[in-house]
N, C-alpha and C positions, 0 to 999 in steps of 0.2 A: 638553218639558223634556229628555228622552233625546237629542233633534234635537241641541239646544245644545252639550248636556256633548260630545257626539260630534264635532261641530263644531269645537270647541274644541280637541278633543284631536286631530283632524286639521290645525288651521292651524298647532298647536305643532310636530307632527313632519315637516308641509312643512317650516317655518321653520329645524327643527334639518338637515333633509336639503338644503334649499342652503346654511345655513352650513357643512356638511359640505363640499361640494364646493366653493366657494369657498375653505375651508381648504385642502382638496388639490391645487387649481389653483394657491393661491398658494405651496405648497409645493413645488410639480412646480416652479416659474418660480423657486422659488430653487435648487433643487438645480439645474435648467440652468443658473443664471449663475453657480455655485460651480464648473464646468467650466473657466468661462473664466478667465483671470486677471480678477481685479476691478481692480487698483491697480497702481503699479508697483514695488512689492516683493513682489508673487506673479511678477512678469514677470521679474524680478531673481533670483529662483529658481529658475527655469524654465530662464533662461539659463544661469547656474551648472551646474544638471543638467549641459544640454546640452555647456559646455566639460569638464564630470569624465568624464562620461562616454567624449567626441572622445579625451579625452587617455589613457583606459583602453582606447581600443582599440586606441589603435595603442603600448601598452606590452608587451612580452613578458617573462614569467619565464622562470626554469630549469625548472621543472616547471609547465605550463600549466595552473591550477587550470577544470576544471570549471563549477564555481561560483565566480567572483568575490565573494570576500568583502572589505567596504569598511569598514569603523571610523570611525566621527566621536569626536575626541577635545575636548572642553571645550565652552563654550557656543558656539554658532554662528549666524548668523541664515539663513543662505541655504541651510540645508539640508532643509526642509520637502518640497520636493519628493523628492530624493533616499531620503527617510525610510520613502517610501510602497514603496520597493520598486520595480525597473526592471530593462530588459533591455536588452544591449547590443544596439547594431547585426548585430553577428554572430549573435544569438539565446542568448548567454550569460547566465545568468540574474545578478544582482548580488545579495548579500545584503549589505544593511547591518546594523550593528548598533551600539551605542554602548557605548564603554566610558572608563573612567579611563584618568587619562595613568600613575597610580600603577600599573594592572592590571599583573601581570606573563603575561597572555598574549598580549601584544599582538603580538609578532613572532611568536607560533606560530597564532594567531585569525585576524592583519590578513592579505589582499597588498596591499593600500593603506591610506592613514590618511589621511581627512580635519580637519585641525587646526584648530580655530576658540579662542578666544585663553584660552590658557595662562600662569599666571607662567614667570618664568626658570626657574627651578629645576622647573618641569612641566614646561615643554619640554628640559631634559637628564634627566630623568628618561625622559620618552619616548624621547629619541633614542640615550639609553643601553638601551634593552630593543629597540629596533629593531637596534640594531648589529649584524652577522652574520648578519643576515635581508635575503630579497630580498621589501623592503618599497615602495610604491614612496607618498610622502607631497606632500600638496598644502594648502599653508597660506592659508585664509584671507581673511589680510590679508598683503598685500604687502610690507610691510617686514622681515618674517622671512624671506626669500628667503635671508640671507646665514646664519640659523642651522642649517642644517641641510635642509631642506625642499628637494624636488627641484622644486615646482612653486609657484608664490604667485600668488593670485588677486589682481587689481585689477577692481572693481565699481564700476562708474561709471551714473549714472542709466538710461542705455541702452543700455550696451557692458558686455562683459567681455572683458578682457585679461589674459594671466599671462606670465609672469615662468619661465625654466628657468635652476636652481642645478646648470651644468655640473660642479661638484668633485662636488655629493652624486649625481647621475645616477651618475659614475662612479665611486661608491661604491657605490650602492643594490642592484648584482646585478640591480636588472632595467635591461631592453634599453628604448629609446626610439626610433622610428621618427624619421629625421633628418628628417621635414615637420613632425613638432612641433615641431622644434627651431628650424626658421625659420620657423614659426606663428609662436613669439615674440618674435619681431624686428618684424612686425608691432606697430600699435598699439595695436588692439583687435580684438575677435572681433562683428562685431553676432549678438545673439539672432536 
């Protein structure tokens, strides 16, 4: 009878010790495919990243921050990647952070502002607290190109292309490498 119960209580804790490791193999096999992009709106931000990034590197201020610090302002969809934290080409670190378009530290906080969609009256509020700052701003969605924004994202299923607002460039105080400039001319950028 002691045989049994012991038996017993051995087949349960085999049982519990490969449900164990089947849990954690199938855990290991999901965090590997969370790696990869899964769909094409992880791909989609990925690519984003990578033109914010192109276009932050070849931007120069007047006073060359250190630390690249980036502002995402309103809701956004493509900025998940970006969010995680990242380093420029050059080895500059980026610090994102998120704030209101209302904040008023946003020209002494941002050197860039990522804009994702704002009312009218949010977007002059921002671009009113940006003013006399060397801020350098990239919207979105594309049709705001003409409000202000020196750069506007077009996102298309497997491309991203932007858009450069020459009056706000040379307003914004910072400098733009002239390859950006006929980057934009260009139709799209492939990821």
């Amino acid at each position: 009878m002691n045989v049994a119960v012991s038996t017993t209580g051995r087949f349960w804790r085999w049982r519990q010790f490969c449900l164990s490791v089947l849990l954690c193999s199938l855990t290991h096999t999901g965090f590997a495919q969370d790696a990869v992009p899964s769909d094409a709106a992880d791909q989609r931000a990925q690519a984003v990243t990578q033109v914010v990034l192109g276009i932050l590197s070849y931007a120069r201020w007047p006073v060359e921050p250190a630390q690249l610090r980036l502002c995402i302002v309103g809701p956004t969809e493509y900025t998940d990647d970006l969010v995680k934290g990242t380093t420029q080409a050059s080895g500059r670190p980026v610090l994102v952070q998120r704030l209101l378009a209302s904040s008023p530290a946003l020209g002494s906080a941002c050197d860039a502002v990522y804009i994702g969609k704002l009312s009218s009256e949010e977007r002059n509020q921002l671009f009113s607290a940006l003013s006399g700052h060397a801020v350098l701003s990239i919207s979105e969605g594309g049709d705001q190109c003409t409000v202000g924004s020196l750069f506007c994202l077009r996102v298309a299923d497997s491309q991203v292309s932007f858009e450069v607002n020459l009056d706000s460039v040379a307003r914004s105080g910072v400098r733009i490498h002239p390859s950006v400039l006929q980057l934009s001319r260009r139709r799209s950028v492939q990821p």
